[in-house]
FIKOLLO-688687 format. One record per residue (C-alpha): z negated, y, x; residue in one letter. Coordinates in pm, 1 decimal. Example, Ala and Ser with C-alpha at 12.3 -4.5 7.8 and 13.67 -1.06 7.14 Angstrom:
// residues 2
+----------+----------+----------+---------+
:       pz :       py :       px : residuo :
+----------+----------+----------+---------+
:   -780.0 :   -450.0 :   1230.0 :       a :
:   -714.0 :   -106.0 :   1367.0 :       s :
+----------+----------+----------+---------+
// end
This chain:
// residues 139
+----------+----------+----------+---------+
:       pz :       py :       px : residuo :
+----------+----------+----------+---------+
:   -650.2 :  -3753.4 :   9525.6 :       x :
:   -589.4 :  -3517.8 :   9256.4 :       x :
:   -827.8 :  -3202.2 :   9196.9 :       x :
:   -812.5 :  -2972.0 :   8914.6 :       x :
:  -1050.7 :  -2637.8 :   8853.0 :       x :
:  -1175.8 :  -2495.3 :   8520.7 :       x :
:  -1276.3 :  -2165.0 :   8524.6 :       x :
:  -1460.9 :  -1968.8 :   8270.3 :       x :
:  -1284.9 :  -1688.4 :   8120.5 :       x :
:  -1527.5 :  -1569.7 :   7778.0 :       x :
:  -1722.7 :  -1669.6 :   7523.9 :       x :
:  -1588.9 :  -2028.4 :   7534.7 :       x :
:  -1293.8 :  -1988.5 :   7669.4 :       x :
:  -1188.3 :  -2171.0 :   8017.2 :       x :
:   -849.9 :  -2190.3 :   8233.7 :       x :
:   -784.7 :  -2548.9 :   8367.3 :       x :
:   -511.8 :  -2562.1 :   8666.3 :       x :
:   -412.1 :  -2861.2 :   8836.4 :       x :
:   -265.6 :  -2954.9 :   9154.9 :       x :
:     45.8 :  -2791.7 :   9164.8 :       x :
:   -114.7 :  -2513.6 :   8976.4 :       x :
:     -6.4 :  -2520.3 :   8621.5 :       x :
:   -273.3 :  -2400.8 :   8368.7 :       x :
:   -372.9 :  -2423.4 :   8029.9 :       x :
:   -584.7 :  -2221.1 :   7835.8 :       x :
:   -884.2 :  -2441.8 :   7648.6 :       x :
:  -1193.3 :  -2358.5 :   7443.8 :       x :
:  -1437.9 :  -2510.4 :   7214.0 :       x :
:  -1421.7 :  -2653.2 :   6848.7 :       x :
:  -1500.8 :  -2357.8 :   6656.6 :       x :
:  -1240.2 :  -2040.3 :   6544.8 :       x :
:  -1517.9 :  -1792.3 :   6724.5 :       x :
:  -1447.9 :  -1982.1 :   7031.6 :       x :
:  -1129.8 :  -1830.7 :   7153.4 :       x :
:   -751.2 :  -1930.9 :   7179.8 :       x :
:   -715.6 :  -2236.3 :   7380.8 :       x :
:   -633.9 :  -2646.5 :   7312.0 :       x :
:   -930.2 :  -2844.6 :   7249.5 :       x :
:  -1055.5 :  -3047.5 :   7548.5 :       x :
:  -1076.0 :  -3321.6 :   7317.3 :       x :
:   -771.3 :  -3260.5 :   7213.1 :       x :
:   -605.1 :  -3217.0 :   7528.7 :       x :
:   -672.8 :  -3585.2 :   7653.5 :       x :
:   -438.3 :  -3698.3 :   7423.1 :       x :
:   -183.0 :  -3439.2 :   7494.8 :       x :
:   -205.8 :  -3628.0 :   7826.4 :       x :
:   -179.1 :  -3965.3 :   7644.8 :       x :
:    106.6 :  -3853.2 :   7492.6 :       x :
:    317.6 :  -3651.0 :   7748.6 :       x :
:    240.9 :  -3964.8 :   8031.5 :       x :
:    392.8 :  -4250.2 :   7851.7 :       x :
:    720.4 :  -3994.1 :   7714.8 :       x :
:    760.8 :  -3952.5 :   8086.3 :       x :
:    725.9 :  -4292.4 :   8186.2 :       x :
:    979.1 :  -4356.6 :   7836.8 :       x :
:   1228.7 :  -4092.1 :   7965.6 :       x :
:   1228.4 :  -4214.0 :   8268.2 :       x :
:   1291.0 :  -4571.0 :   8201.9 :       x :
:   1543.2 :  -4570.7 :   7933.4 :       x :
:   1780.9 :  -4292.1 :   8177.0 :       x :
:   1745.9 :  -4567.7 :   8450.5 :       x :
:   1890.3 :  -4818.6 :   8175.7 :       x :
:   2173.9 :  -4596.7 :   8125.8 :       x :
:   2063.8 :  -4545.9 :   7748.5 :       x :
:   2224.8 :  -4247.6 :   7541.8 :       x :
:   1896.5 :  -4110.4 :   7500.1 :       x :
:   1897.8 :  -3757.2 :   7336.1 :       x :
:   1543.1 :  -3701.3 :   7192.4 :       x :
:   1211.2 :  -3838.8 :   7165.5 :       x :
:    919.4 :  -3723.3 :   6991.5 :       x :
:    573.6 :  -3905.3 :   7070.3 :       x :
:    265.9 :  -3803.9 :   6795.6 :       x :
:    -63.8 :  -3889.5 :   6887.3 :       x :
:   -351.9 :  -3992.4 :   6605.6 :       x :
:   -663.5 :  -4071.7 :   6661.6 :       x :
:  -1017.4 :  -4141.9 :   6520.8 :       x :
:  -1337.0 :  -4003.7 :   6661.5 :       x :
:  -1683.7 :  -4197.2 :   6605.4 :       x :
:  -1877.8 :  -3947.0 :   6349.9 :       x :
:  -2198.7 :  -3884.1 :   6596.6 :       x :
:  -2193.8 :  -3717.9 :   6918.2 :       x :
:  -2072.7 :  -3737.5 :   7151.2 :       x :
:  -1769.2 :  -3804.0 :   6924.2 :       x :
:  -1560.0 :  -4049.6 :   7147.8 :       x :
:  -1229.5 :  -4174.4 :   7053.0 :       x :
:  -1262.5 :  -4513.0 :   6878.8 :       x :
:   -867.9 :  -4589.5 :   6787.1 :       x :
:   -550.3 :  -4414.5 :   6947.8 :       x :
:   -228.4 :  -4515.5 :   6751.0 :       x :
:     93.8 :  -4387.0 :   6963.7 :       x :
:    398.7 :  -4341.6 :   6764.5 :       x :
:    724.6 :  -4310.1 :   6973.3 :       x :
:   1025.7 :  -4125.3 :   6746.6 :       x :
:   1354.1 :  -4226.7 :   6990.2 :       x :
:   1697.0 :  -4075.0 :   6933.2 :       x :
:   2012.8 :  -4150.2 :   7077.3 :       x :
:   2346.9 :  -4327.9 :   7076.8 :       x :
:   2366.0 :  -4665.7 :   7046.3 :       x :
:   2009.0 :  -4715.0 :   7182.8 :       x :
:   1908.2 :  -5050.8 :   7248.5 :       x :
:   1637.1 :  -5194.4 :   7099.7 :       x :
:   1486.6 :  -5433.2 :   7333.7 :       x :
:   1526.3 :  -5122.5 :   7612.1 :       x :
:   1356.6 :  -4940.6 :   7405.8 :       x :
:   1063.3 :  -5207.8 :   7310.1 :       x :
:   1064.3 :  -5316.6 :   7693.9 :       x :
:   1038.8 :  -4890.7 :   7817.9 :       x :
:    741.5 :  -4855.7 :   7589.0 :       x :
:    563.4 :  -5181.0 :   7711.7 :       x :
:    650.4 :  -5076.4 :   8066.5 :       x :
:    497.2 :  -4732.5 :   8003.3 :       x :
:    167.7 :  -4909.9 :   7817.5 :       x :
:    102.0 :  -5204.9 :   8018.3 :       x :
:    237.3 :  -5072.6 :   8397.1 :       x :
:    310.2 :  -4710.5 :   8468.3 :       x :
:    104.2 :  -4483.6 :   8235.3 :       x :
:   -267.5 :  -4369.4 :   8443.3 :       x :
:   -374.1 :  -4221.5 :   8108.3 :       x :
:   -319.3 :  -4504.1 :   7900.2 :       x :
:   -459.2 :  -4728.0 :   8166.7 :       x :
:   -701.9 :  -4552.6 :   8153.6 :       x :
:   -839.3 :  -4554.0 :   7804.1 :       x :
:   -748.6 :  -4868.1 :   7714.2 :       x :
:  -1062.4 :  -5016.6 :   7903.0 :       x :
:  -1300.9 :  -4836.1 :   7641.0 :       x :
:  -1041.8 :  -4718.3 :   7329.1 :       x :
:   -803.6 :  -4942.8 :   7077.3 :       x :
:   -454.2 :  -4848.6 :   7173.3 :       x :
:   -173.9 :  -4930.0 :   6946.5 :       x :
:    151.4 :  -4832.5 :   6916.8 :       x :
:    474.0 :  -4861.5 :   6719.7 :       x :
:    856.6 :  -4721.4 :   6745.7 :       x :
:   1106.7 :  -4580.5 :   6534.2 :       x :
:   1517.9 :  -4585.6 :   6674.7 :       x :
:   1731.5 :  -4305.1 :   6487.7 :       x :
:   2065.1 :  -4327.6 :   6630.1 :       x :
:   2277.3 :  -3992.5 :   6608.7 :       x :
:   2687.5 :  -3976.5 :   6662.1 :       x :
:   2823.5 :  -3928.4 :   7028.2 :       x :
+----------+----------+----------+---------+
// end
């Protein structure tokens, strides 16, 4: 089991740390609130940095020249509080040499459908989509 602390620091300001005792600094909404990521925000940082893992991790064990990828994260909040997340769209920017497509395809379905908490996660309450773009670069 995982456990994580949040600790007030001022005004709204708050230091999260998890497990192995990485933090990150997080406040509210407003500019008067402090430096920090939005809480909101930081969910889909999560999103985001769980299934490039999972990606990463996948297309090395294919053996795939992979030498970047970029994941962006949109979104679209209901307009009432408490403002949940109504659509995620995950867009996966993969670069490499001589990439394979359907390694590619099948690492981002792995990552959606199998190995991603986060995504697994949201899914039961949120509209996940995603799509892919493949920019090969020289060796």
């Amino acid at each position: 089991m995982a456990e994580i602390n949040v600790t007030w620091v001022q005004s709204f300001q708050f230091i999260g740390t998890d497990s192995t005792k990485h933090s990150v600094v997080l406040s509210g909404s407003g500019p008067e609130d402090g430096i920090g990521m939005k809480p909101s925000q930081l969910l889909l940082v999560s999103l985001g940095s769980c299934t490039a893992y999972d990606v990463v991790n996948i297309l090395r064990k294919k053996r795939q020249k992979l030498t970047g990828l970029r994941v962006r994260v949109t979104s679209e909040q209901e307009s009432e509080p408490p403002w949940a997340y109504s659509k995620i769209h995950i867009h996966y920017e993969v670069t490499g040499h001589n990439l394979n497509p359907d390694a590619v395809e099948q690492a981002i379905h792995l990552s959606e459908e199998k190995y991603c908490s986060v995504s697994a996660t949201l899914k039961k309450g949120v509209e996940l989509t995603y799509d892919y773009e493949i920019i090969d670069t020289a060796e």
